[in-house]
BALUM-766171 format. One record per residue (C-alpha): residue number from 0; residue in one letter; x, y, z. Coordinates in nm, 3 decimals. Example, Ala and Ser with C-alpha at 12.3 -4.5 7.8 and 13.67 -1.06 7.14 Angstrom:
2
<k->0, r->A, xx->1.230, yy->-0.450, zz->0.780>
<k->1, r->S, xx->1.367, yy->-0.106, zz->0.714>
END
This chain:
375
<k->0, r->X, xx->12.230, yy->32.290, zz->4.943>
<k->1, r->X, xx->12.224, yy->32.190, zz->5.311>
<k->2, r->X, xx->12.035, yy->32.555, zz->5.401>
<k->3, r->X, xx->11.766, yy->32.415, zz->5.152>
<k->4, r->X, xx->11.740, yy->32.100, zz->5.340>
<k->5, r->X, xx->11.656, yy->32.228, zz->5.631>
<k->6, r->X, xx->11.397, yy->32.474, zz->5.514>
<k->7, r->X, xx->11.220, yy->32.161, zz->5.360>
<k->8, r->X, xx->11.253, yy->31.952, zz->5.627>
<k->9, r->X, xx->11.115, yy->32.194, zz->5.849>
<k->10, r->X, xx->10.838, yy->32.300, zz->5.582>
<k->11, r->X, xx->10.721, yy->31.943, zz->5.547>
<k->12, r->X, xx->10.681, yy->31.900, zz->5.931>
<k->13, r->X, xx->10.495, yy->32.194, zz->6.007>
<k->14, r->X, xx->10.283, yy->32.170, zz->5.688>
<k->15, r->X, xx->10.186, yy->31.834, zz->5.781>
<k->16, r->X, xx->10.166, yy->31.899, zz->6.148>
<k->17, r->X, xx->9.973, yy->32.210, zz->6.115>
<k->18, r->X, xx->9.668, yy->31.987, zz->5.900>
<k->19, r->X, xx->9.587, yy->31.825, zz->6.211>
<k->20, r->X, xx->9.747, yy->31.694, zz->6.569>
<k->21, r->X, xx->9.607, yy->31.330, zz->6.477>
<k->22, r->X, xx->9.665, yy->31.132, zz->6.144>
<k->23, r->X, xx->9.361, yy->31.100, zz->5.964>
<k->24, r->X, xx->9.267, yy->30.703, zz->6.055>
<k->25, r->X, xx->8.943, yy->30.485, zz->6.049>
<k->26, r->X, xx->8.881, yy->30.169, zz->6.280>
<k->27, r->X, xx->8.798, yy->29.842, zz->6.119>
<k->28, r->X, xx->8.726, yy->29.518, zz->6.332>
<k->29, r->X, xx->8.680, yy->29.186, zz->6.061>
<k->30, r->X, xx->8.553, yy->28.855, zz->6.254>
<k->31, r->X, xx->8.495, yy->28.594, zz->6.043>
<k->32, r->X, xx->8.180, yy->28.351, zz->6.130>
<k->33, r->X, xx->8.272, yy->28.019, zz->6.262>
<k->34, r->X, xx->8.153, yy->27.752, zz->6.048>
<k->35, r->X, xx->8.025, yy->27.978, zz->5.727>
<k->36, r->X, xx->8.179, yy->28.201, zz->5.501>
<k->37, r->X, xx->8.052, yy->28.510, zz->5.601>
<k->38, r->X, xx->8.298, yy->28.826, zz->5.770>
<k->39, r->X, xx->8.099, yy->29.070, zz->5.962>
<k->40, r->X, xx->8.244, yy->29.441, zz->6.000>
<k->41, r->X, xx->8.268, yy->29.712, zz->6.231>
<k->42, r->X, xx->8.388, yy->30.052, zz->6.117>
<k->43, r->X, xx->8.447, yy->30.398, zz->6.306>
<k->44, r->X, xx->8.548, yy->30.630, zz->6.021>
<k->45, r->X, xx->8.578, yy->30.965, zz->6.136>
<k->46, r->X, xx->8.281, yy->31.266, zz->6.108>
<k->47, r->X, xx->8.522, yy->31.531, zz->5.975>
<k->48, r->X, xx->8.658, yy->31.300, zz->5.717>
<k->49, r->X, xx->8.304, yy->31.208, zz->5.592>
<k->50, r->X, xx->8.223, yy->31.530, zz->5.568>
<k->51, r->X, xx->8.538, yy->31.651, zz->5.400>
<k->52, r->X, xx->8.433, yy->31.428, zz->5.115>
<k->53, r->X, xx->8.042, yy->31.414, zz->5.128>
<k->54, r->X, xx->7.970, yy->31.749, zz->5.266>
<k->55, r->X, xx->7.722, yy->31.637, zz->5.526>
<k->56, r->X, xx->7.724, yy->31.958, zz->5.717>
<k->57, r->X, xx->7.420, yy->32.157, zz->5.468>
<k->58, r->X, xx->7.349, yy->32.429, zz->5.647>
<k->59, r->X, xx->7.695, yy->32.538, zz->5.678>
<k->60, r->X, xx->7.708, yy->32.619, zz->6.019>
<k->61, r->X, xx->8.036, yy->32.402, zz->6.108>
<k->62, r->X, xx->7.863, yy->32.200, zz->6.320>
<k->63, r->X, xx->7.725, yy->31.874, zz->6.249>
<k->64, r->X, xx->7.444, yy->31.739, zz->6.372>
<k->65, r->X, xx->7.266, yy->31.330, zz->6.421>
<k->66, r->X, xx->7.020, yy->31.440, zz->6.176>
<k->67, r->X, xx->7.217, yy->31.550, zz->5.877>
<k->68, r->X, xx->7.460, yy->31.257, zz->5.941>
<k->69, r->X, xx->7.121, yy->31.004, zz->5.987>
<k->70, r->X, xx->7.021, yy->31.183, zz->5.632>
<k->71, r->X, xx->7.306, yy->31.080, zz->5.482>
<k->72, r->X, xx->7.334, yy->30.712, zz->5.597>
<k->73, r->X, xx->7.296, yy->30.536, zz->5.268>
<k->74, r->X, xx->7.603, yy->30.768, zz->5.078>
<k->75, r->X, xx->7.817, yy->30.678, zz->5.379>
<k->76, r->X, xx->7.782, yy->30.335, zz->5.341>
<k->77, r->X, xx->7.811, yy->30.350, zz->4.947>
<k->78, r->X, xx->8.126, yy->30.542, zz->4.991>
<k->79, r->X, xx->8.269, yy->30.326, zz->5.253>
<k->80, r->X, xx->8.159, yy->29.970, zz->5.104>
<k->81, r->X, xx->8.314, yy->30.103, zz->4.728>
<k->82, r->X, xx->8.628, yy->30.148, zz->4.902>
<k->83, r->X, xx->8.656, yy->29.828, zz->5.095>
<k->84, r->X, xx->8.701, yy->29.520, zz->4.844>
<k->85, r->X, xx->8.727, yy->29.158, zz->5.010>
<k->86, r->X, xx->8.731, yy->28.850, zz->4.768>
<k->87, r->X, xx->8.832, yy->28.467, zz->4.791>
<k->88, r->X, xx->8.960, yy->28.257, zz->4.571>
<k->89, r->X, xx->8.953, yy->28.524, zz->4.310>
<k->90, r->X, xx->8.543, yy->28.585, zz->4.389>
<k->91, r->X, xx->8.470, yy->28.965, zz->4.512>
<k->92, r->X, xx->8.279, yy->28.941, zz->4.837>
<k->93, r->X, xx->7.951, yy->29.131, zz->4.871>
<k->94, r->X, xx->7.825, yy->29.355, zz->5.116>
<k->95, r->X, xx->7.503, yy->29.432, zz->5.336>
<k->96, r->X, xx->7.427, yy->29.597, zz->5.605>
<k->97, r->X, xx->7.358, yy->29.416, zz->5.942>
<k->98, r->X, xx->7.244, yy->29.751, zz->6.168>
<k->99, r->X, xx->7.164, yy->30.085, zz->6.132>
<k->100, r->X, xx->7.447, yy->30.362, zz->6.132>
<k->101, r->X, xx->7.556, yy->30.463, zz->6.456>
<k->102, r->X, xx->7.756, yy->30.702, zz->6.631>
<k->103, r->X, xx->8.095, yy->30.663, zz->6.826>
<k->104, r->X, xx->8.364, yy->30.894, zz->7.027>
<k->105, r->X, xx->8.671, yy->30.840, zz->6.960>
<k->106, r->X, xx->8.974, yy->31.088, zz->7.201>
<k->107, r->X, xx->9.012, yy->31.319, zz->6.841>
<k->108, r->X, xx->8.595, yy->31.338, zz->6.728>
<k->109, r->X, xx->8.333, yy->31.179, zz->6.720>
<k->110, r->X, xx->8.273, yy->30.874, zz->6.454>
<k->111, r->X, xx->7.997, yy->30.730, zz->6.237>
<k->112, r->X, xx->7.993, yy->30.343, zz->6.310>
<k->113, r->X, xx->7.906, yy->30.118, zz->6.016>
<k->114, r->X, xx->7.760, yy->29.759, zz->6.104>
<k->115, r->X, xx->7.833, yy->29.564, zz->5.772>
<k->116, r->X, xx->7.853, yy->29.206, zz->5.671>
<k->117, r->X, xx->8.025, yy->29.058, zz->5.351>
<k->118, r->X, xx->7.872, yy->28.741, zz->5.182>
<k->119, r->X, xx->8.164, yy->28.497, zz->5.043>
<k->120, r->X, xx->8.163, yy->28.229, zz->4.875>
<k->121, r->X, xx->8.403, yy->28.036, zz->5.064>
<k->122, r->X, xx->8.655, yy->28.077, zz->5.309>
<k->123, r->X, xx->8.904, yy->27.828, zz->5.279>
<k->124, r->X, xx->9.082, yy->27.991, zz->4.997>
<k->125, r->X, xx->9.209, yy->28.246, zz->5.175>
<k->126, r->X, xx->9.103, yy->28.636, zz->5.177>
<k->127, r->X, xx->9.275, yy->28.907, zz->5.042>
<k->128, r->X, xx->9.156, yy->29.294, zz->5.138>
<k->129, r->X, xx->9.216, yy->29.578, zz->4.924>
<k->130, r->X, xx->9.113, yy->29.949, zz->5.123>
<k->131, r->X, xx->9.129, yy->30.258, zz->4.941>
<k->132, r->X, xx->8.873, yy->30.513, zz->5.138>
<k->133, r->X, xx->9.003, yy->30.867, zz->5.149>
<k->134, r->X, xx->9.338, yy->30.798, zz->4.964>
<k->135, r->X, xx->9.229, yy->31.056, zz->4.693>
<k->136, r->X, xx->9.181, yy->31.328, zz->4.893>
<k->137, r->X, xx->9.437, yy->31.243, zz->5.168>
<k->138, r->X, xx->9.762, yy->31.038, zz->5.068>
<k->139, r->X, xx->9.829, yy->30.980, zz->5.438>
<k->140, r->X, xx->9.536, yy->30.847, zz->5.522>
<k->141, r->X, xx->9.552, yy->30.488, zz->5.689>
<k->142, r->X, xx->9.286, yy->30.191, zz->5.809>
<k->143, r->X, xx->9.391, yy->30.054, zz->6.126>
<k->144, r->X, xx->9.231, yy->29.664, zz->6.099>
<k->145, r->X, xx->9.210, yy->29.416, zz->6.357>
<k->146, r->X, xx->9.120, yy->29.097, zz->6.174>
<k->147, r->X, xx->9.006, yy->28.736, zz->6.363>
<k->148, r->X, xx->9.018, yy->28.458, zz->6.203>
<k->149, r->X, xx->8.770, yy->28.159, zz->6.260>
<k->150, r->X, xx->8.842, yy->27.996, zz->6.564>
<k->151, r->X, xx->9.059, yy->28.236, zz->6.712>
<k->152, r->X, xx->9.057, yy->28.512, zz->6.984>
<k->153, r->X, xx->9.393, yy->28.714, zz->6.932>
<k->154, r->X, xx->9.330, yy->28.927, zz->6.628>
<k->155, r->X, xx->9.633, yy->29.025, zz->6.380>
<k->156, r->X, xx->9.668, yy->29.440, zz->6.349>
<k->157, r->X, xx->9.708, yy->29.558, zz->5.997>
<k->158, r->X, xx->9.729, yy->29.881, zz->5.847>
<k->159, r->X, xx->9.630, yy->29.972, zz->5.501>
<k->160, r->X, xx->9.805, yy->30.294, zz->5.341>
<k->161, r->X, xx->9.820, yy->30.416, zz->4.990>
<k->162, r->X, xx->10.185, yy->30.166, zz->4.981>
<k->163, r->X, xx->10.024, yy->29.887, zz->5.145>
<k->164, r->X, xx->9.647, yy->29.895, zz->4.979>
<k->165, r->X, xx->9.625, yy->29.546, zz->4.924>
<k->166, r->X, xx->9.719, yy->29.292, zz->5.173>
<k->167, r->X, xx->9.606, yy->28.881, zz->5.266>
<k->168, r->X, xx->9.398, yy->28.793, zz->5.621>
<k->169, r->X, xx->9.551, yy->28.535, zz->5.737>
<k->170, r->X, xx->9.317, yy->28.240, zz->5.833>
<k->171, r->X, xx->9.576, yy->28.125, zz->6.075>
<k->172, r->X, xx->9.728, yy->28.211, zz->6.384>
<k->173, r->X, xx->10.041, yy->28.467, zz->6.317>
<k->174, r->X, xx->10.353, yy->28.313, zz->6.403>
<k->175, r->X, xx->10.565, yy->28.512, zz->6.688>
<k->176, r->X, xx->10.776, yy->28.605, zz->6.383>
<k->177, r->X, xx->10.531, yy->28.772, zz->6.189>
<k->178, r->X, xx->10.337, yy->28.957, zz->6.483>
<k->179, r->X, xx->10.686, yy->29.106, zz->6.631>
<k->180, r->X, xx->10.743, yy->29.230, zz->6.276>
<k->181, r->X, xx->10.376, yy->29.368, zz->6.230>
<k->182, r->X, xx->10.389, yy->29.597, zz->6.523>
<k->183, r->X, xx->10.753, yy->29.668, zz->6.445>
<k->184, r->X, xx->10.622, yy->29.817, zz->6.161>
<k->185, r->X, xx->10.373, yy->29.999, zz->6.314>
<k->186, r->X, xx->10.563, yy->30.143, zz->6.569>
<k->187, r->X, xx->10.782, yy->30.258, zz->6.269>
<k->188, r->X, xx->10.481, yy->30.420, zz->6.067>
<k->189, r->X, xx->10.339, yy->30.601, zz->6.463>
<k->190, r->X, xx->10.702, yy->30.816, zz->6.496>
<k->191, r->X, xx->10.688, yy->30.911, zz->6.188>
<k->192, r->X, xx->10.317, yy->31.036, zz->6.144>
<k->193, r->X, xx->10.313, yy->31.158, zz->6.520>
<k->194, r->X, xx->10.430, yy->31.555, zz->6.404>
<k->195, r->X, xx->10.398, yy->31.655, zz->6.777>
<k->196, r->X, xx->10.657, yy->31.376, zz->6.925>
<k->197, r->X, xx->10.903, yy->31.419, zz->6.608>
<k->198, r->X, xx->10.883, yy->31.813, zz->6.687>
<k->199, r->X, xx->10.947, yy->31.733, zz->7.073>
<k->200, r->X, xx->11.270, yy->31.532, zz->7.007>
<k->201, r->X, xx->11.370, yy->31.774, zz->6.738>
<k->202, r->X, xx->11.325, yy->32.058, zz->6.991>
<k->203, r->X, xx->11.558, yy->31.919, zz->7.251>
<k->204, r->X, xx->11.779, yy->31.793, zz->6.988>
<k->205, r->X, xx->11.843, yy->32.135, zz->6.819>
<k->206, r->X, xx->12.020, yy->32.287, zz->7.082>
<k->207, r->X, xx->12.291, yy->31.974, zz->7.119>
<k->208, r->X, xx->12.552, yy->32.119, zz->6.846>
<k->209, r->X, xx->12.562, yy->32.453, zz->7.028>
<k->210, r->X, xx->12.664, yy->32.554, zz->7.391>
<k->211, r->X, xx->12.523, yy->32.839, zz->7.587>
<k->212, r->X, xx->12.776, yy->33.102, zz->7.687>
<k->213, r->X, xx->12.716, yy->33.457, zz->7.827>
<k->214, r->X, xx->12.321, yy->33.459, zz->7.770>
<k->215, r->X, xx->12.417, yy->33.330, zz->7.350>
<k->216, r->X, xx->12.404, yy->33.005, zz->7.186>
<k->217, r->X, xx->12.759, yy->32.956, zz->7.028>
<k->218, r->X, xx->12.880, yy->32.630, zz->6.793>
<k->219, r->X, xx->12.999, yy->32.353, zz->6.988>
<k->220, r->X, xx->13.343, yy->32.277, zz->6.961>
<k->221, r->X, xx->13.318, yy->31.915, zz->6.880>
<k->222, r->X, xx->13.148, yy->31.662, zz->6.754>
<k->223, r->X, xx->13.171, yy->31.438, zz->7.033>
<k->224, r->X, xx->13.030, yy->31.656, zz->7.280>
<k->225, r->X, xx->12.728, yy->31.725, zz->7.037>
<k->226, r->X, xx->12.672, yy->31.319, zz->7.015>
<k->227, r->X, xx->12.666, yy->31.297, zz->7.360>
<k->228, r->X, xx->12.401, yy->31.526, zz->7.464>
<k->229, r->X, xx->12.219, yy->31.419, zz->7.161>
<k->230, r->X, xx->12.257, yy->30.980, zz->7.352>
<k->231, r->X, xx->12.183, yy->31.131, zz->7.629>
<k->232, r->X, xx->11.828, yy->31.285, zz->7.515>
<k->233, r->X, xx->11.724, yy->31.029, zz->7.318>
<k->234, r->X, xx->11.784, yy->30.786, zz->7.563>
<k->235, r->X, xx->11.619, yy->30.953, zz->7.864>
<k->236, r->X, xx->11.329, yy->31.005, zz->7.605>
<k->237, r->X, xx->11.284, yy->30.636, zz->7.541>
<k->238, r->X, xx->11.361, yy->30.478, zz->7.868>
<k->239, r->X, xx->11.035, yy->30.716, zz->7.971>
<k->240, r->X, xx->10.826, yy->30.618, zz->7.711>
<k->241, r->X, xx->10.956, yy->30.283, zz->7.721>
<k->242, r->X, xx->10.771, yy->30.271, zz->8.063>
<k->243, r->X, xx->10.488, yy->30.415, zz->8.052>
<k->244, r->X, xx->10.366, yy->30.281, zz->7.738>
<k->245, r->X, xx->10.364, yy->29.917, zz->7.888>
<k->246, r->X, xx->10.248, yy->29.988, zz->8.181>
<k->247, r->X, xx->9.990, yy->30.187, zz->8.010>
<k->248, r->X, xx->9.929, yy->29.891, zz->7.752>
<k->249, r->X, xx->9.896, yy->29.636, zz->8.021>
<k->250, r->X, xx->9.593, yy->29.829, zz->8.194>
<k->251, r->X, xx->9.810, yy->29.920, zz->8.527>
<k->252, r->X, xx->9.815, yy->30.299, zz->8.462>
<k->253, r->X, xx->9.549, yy->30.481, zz->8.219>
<k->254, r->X, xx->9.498, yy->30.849, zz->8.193>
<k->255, r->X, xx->9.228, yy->31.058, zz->7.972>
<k->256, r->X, xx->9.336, yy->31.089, zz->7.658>
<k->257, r->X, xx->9.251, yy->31.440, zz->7.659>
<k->258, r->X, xx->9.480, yy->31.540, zz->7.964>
<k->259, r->X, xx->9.781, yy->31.310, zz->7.799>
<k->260, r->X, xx->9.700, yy->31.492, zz->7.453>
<k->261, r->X, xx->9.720, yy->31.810, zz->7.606>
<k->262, r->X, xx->10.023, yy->31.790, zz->7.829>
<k->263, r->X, xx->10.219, yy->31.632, zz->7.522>
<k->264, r->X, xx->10.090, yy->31.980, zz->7.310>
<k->265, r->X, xx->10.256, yy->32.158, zz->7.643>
<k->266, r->X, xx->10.564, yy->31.931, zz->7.596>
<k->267, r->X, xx->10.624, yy->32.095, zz->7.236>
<k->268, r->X, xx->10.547, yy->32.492, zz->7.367>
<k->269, r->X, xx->10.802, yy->32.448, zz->7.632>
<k->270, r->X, xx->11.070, yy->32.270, zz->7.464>
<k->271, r->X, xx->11.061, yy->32.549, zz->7.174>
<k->272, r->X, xx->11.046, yy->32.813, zz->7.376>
<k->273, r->X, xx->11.368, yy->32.684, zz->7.628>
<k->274, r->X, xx->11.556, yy->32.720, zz->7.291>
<k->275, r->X, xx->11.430, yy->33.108, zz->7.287>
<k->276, r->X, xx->11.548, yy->33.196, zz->7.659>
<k->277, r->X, xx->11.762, yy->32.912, zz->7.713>
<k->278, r->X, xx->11.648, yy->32.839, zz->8.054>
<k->279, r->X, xx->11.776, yy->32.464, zz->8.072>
<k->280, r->X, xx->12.056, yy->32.386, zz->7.825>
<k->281, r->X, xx->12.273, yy->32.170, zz->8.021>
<k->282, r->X, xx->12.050, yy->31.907, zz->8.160>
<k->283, r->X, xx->11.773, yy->31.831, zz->7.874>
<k->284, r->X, xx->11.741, yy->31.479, zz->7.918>
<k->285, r->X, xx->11.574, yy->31.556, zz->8.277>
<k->286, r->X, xx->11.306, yy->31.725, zz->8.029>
<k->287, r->X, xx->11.335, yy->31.453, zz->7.788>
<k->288, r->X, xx->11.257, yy->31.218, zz->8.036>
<k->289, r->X, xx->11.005, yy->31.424, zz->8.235>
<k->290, r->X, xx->10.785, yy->31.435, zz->7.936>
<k->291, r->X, xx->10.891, yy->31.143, zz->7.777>
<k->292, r->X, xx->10.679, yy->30.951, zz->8.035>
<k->293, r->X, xx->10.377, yy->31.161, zz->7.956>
<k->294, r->X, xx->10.439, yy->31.050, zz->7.560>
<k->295, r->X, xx->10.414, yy->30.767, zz->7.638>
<k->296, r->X, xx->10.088, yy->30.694, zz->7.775>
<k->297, r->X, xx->10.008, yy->30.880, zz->7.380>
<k->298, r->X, xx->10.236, yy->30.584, zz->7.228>
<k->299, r->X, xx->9.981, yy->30.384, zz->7.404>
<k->300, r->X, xx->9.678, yy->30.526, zz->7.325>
<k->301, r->X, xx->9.766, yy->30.412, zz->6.948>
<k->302, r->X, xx->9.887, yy->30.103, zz->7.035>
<k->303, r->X, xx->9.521, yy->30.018, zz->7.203>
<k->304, r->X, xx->9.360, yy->30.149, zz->6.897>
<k->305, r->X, xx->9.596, yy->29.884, zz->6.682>
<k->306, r->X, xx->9.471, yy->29.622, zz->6.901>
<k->307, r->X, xx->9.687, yy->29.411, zz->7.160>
<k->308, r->X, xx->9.663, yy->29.044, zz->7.078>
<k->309, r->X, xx->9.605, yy->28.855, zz->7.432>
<k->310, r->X, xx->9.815, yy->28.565, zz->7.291>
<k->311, r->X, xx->10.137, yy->28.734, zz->7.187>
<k->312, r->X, xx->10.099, yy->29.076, zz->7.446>
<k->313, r->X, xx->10.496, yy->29.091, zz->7.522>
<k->314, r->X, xx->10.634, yy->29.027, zz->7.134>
<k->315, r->X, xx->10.340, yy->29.294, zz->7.085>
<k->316, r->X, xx->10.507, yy->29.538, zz->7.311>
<k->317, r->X, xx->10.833, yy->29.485, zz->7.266>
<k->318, r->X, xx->10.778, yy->29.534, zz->6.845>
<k->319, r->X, xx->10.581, yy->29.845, zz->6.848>
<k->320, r->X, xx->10.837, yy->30.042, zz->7.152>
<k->321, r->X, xx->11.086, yy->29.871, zz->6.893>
<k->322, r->X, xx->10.966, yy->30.020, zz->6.572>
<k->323, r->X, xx->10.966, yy->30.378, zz->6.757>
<k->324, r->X, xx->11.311, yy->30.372, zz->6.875>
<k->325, r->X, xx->11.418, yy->30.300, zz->6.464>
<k->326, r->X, xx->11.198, yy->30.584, zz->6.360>
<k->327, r->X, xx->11.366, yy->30.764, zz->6.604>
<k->328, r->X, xx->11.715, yy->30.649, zz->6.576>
<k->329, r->X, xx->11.628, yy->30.716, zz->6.152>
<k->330, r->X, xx->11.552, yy->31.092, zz->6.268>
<k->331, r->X, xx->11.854, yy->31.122, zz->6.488>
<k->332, r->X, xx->12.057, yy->31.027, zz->6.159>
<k->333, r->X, xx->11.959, yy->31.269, zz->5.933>
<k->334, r->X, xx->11.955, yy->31.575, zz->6.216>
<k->335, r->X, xx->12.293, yy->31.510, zz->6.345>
<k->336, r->X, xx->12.516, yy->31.554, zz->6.094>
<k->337, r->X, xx->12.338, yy->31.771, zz->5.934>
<k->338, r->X, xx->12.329, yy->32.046, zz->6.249>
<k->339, r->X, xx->12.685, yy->32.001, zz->6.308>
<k->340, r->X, xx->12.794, yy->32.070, zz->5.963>
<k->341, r->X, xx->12.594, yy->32.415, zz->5.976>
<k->342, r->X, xx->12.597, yy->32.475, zz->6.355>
<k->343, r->X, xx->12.839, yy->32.793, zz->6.317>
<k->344, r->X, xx->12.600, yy->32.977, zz->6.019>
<k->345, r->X, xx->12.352, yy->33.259, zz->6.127>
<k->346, r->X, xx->12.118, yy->33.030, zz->5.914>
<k->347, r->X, xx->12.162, yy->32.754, zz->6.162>
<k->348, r->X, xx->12.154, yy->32.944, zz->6.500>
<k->349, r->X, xx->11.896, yy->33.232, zz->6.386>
<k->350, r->X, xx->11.709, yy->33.065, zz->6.115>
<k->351, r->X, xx->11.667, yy->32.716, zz->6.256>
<k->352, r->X, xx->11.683, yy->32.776, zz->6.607>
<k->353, r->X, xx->11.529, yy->33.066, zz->6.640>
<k->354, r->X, xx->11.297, yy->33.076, zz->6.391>
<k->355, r->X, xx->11.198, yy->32.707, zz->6.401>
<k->356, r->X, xx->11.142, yy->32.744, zz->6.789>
<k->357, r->X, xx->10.914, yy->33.021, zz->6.731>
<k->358, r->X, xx->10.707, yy->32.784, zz->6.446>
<k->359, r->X, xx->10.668, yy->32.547, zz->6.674>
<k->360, r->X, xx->10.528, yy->32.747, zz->6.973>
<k->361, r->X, xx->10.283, yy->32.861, zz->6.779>
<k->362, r->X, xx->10.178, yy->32.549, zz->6.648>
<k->363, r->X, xx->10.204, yy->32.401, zz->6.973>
<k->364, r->X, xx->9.992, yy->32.668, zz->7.147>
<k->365, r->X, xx->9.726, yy->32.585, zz->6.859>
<k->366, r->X, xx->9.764, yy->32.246, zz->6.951>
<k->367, r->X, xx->9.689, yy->32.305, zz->7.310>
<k->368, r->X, xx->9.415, yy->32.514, zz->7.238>
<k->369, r->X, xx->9.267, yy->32.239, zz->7.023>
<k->370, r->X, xx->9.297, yy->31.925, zz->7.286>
<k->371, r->X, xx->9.200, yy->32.188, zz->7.578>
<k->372, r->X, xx->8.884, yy->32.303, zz->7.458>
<k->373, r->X, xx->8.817, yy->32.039, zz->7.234>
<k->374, r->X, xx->8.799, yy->32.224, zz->6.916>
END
């Protein structure tokens, strides 16, 4: 029973971390007119998605160009404005467009950038937001929405998944309360979608029930031994991102995405492939921490993309690095006593060690291939 645990566990990470090394996400600002009852609406939804669905690539070639996405303008903007319902006070809101379509890079691909508007009736009701684009075709899909209410500057981050399709804009200013618990959420919902820092941790953690003796992994002898190594990574792995992610969030250190994407790909080829030769097996939480700081600046990079209210920057911070550290913690949970139980089987040292290590590489060197050349 516990064998077949692990083989879905690790079957459900590397399926869904082999799909792609970026959850499949749009970008959806909502400002709200002073004075009227009208929202305007900007939206980045990815090329490859749109073309996943509408097929705008028609000469097959695999490479899309302005043209055939300019061709296509009008059944983007049907697709995206049937998917994107806003009503008051029980009255649907209607949409136009206020620009032509445009295109946007994003650090994963390059975006088609709707410029909408939606007429309704009245504001003062309230608004309520149901989003539903690409949920049929990709469950995991989610719309990352920065919404501002009249009269205010700091915008409140949502995110819309297939469990949380319908949800209320506020028209006032979120409390403290309710933004620490937004972003704790969404720090929460990053660890848990982000396959390549999961399969990091879970790299450096798999190691911790065994010790290294004559050139072999070998069971540890006890648990408390395994639960130390096991503090010890986690912790040198979130003190690191801990710090780079504000100071990356407050604008004092910022690196390409592309460089942070690909070191954090490297991250994952080396950690699987220490388990393999076994190089470092006494100190991993120097290379939890080493790398930890580069994950961090990727922590960032998401948290940027959620939008940072101005007003509430700190409980901001301090929710989302919060919400990892439970996904985390969450992970930690399930491995640990799970490993220990089965840390003396062939299954456990060949099988998951072994074999999982070698998964990984390869994904990982994919990975790096991918944010390297920009593939």
């Amino acid at each position: 029973m516990i064998k077949r645990c692990w083989l879905i566990i690790i079957a459900l990470l590397l399926h869904g971390a082999a799909l792609a090394h970026k959850p499949s996400d749009s970008y959806l600002t909502l400002r709200a007119t002073p004075g009227g009852n009208d929202v305007t609406a900007r939206w980045d939804i990815a090329l490859r998605d749109l073309d996943y669905v509408l097929e705008l690539d028609r000469d097959g070639n695999g490479e899309l160009t302005w043209g055939e996405v300019r061709q296509r303008s009008s059944d983007i903007t049907r697709l995206a404005t049937s998917r994107l319902a806003l009503a008051s006070a029980g009255q649907a809101c209607t949409w136009d467009t206020a620009a032509p379509l445009a295109l946007d890079r994003h650090s994963d691909g390059t975006y088609a950038a709707l410029s909408l508007v939606a007429r309704c009736a009245s504001l003062g009701a309230g608004l309520t937001m149901r989003y539903s684009l690409f949920f049929d075709v990709d469950p995991s899909h989610r719309g990352l929405v920065q919404w501002l209410a009249p009269g205010y500057d700091s915008a409140q981050a949502l995110i819309f998944g297939v469990e949380s399709a319908e949800q209320t804009l506020n028209l006032a200013q979120p409390s403290a309360l309710q933004t620490l618990k937004q972003y704790l959420l969404d720090g929460v919902g990053h660890i848990w979608a982000g396959y390549d820092h999961i399969l990091f941790l879970l790299s450096l953690l798999l190691p911790a029930v065994l010790v290294r003796r004559a050139g072999k992994w070998e069971p540890a002898p006890g648990l408390f031994g395994s639960f130390t190594e096991v503090v010890k990574v986690v912790t040198a792995f979130t003190l690191a991102h801990s710090i780079t992610l504000s100071l990356a969030a407050l604008q004092i250190i910022v690196l390409p995405s592309r460089v942070v994407e690909s070191i954090i790909a490297a991250s994952v080829l080396l950690a699987a492939l220490n388990n393999l030769t076994g190089t470092i097996n006494k100190r991993l939480w120097l290379m939890a921490f080493g790398f930890g700081l580069i994950h961090g600046f990727g922590f960032a990079s998401v948290l940027a993309d959620l939008g940072l209210p101005r007003q509430a920057l700190v409980l901001a911070l301090i929710g989302f690095n919060g919400g990892v550290e439970l996904g985390q913690l969450a992970i930690v949970a399930v491995f640990l006593p799970i490993a220990f139980s089965i840390r003396s089987t062939q299954f456990y040292r060949v099988g998951v060690l072994k074999g999982g290590s070698v998964l990984v590489a390869l994904l990982a060197c994919w990975w790096l291939a991918q944010r390297l050349f920009d593939l």
